[in-house]
N, C-alpha and C positions, 0 to 999 in steps of 0.2 A: 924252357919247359923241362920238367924233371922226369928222368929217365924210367921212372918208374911211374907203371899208371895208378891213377886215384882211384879207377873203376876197370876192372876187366871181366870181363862176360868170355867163358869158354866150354865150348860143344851145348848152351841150354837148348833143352827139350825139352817142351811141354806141351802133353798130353789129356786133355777130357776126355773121359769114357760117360757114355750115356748107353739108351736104355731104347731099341727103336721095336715095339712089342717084347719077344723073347732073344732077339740077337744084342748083344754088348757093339754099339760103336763107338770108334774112336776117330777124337777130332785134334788134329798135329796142328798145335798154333804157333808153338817154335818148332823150326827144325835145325839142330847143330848152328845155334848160332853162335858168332866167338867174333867180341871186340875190343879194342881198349882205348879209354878218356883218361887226359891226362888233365892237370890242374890248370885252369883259365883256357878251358879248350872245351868248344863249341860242336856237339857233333847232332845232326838232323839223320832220324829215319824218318823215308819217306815211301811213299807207297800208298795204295787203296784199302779203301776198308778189309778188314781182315788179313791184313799183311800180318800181321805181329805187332805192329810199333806198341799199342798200347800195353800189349801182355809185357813186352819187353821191361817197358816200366815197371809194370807191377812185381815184376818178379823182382826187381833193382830195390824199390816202394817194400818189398816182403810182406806183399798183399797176398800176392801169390808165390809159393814153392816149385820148382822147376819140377820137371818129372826125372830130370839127369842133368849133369852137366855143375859146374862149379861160378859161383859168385866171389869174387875178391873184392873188398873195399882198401885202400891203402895196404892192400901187401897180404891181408889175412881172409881165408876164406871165407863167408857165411855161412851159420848151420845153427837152422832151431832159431827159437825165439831172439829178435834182435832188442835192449835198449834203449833207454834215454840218449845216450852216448850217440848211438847210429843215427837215433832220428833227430836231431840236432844236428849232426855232420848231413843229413843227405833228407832233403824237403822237396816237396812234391808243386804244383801249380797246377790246376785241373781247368778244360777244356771249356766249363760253365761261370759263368761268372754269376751269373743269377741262382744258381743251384748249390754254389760252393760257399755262402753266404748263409748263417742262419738268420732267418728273417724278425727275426723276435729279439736279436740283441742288435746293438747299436757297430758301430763299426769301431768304436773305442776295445769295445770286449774281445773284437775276433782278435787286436795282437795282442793286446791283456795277456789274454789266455797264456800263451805259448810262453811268454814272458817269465809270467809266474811259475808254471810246469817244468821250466828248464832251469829255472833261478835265472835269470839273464836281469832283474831287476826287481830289488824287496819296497815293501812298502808304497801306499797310494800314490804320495810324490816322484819316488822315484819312476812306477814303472806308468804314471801321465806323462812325464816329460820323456820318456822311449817312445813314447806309442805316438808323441809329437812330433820328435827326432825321424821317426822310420814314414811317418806321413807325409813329410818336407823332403825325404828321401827320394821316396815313389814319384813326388810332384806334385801330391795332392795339398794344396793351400788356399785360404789360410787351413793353418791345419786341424788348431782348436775347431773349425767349423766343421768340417770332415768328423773327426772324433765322434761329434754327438750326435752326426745325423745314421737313420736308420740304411740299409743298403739297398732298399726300394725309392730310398732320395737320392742315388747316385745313378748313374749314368751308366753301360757296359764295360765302357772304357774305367770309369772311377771304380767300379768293381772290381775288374782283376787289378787294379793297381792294389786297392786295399788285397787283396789276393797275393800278389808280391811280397808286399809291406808287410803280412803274415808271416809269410815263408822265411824275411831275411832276419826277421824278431830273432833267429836266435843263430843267428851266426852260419849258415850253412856254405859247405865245400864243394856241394852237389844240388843243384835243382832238375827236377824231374820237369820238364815243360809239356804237358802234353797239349796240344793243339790250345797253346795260347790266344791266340788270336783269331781262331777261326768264325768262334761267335759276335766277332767285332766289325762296327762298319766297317769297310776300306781304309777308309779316312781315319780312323784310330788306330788300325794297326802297327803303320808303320812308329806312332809313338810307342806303345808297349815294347816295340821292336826295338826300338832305340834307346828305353831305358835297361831291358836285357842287356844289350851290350856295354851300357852304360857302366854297371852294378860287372859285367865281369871283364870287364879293364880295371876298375878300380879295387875290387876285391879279390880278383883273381879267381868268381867264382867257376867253375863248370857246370857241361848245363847237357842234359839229353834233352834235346829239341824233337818232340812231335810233331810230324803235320803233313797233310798230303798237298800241301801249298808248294810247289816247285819255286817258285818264285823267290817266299818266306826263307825256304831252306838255303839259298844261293847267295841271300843277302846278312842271312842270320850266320850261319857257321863256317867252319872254319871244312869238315870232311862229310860229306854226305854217305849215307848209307841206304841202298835201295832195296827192298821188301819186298818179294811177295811169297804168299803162302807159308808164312813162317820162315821163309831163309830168305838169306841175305844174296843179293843177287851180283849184284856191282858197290865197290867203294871207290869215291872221286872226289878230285876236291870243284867245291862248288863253280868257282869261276871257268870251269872248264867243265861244266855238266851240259851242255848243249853240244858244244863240239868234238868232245874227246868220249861219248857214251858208245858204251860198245856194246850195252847187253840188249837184245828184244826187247824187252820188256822196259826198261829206261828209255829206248827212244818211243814205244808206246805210251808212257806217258809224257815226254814231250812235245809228243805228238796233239795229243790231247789240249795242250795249253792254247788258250787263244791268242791267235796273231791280233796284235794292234793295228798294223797295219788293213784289216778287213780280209773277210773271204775263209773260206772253211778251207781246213788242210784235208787230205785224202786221207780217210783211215791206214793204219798198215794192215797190208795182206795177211790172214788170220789171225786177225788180232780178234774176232767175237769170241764169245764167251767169258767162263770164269774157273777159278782152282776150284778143285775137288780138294776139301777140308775134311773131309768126314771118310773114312777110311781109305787114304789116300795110295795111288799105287808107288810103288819106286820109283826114282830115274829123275828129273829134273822137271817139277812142277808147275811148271811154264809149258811145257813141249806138247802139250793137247792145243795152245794158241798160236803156236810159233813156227812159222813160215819157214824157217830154217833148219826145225827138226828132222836129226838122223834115228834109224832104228835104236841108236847106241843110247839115244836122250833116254829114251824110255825104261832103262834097265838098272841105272844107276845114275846115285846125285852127283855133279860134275864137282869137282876142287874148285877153291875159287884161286884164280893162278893170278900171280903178279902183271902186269902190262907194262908199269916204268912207276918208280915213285912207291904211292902209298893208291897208287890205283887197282885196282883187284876186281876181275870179272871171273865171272862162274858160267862159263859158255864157251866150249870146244871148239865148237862148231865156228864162230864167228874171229875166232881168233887164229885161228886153222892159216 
């Protein structure tokens, strides 16, 4: 792995301000969040809705602009309008597979497309036999049959693969995964899953994995990142996210997973409710659910302190 990251995220912060009658509020979707991905390296935020994962993306995506804080791709900061260049090095995979599919063209067009746009392949001949090549890639075959059918004759599953077989049309360093699989049976997941890691053994790609799938994330990547309320709570590496979880809020959501074995687990002790997103107070954004909160939570956001490794909890209190 090369000592320098291909993606590092440090202190982002981002802020909406809206409009509630005549008072301005603001809604903190990051707070100081700061990571780094390195090349053929797999890393999952995970977390409930409106954790940040998705903003996280977008801001990486340059959909969206941080409100502070710095973006580095291979060594150089981001600022202002990004390139051909950038979006060729770093592609996105979006959560719909039915939505992310224009329904009016055939499935040959959607890698066409990107093909042509980036130069990756001139002329008819050449860029059918890529759009063949990246369809044989995905799994989808035979492939000429794929190519001509529209994405209402495919399946969920055949969709985000054609969805893949987009993104890798031009060569990417970086894929943005956000909740890949989540609109997929059971039963197809785990293939999507397997051609991800498939495509980043063999290519060495990197990949920001989306999902509030505990499961997905433990089996998918390589370092887990845990969310809420726009910061980062706890980082762990997957195989040891049940036993080695030290934050509130991570055993709260493992809490949550269903036993296979049968029988409901006990909720944890304050765990109801939810973050205050909308002009939110100081101090550590969990500490209104958390059973473990001291006065001190409430005044300021705690560091996220090393444990051992590359493990990192943001909780005083429990590490005390």
């Amino acid at each position: 792995m090369s000592s320098q990251p291909l993606l590092e995220l440090d202190q982002l912060v981002k802020v909406y301000e809206g409009r509630d009658g005549l008072k301005t509020t603001r809604v903190r979707a990051l707070n100081h969040v700061s990571l780094a991905l390195h090349r053929g390296e797999a890393l999952a935020l995970v977390g409930e809705s409106g954790s940040g994962k998705s903003t996280t993306a977008k801001m990486v995506a340059r959909l969206e602009r941080p409100t502070s804080g710095t973006i580095r791709f291979d060594g150089k900061a981001l600022s202002g309008r990004v390139g051909l260049a950038y979006r060729s090095r770093v592609q996105m995979i979006f959560q719909d597979p039915f939505g992310s599919l224009n329904p009016v063209h055939r499935v040959a067009h959607h890698i066409a497309r990107p093909l042509i746009r980036h130069g990756k392949a001139r002329g008819k001949a050449e860029v059918r036999e890529r759009v063949l090549e990246l369809l044989e890639t995905v799994g989808l075959t035979p492939a000429a049959d794929f190519a001509d059918k529209f994405p209402h004759e495919c399946s969920g599953g055949q969709r985000q693969r054609v969805a893949i077989a987009r993104a890798l049309a031009v060569d990417p360093e970086l894929i943005l995964a956000d909740e890949p699989t989540s609109m997929l049976d059971v039963s197809l997941r785990i293939g999507v899953l397997n051609l991800l890691r498939e495509l980043k053994r063999e290519r060495g790609i990197a990949y920001l994995f989306i999902t509030h799938d505990l499961a997905s994330a433990r089996y998918f990547a390589d370092r887990v990142f845990v969310m809420y309320a726009g910061t980062v709570v706890e980082c762990l590496d997957p195989e040891h996210l049940g036993e080695q979880a030290k934050h509130p809020y991570t055993k709260l959501l493992l809490s949550a997973v269903p036993d296979p074995r049968g029988g409901i687990e006990r909720p944890l002790e304050g765990a109801s409710g939810s973050a205050k997103l909308v002009d939110p107070p100081p101090g550590c954004p969990f500490a209104p659910r958390c059973s473990h909160a001291q006065p001190s939570c409430a005044k300021a956001l705690p560091e996220l302190v090393t444990v051992e490794g590359q493990h990192e909890v943001r909780c005083p209190v429990v590490l005390a």
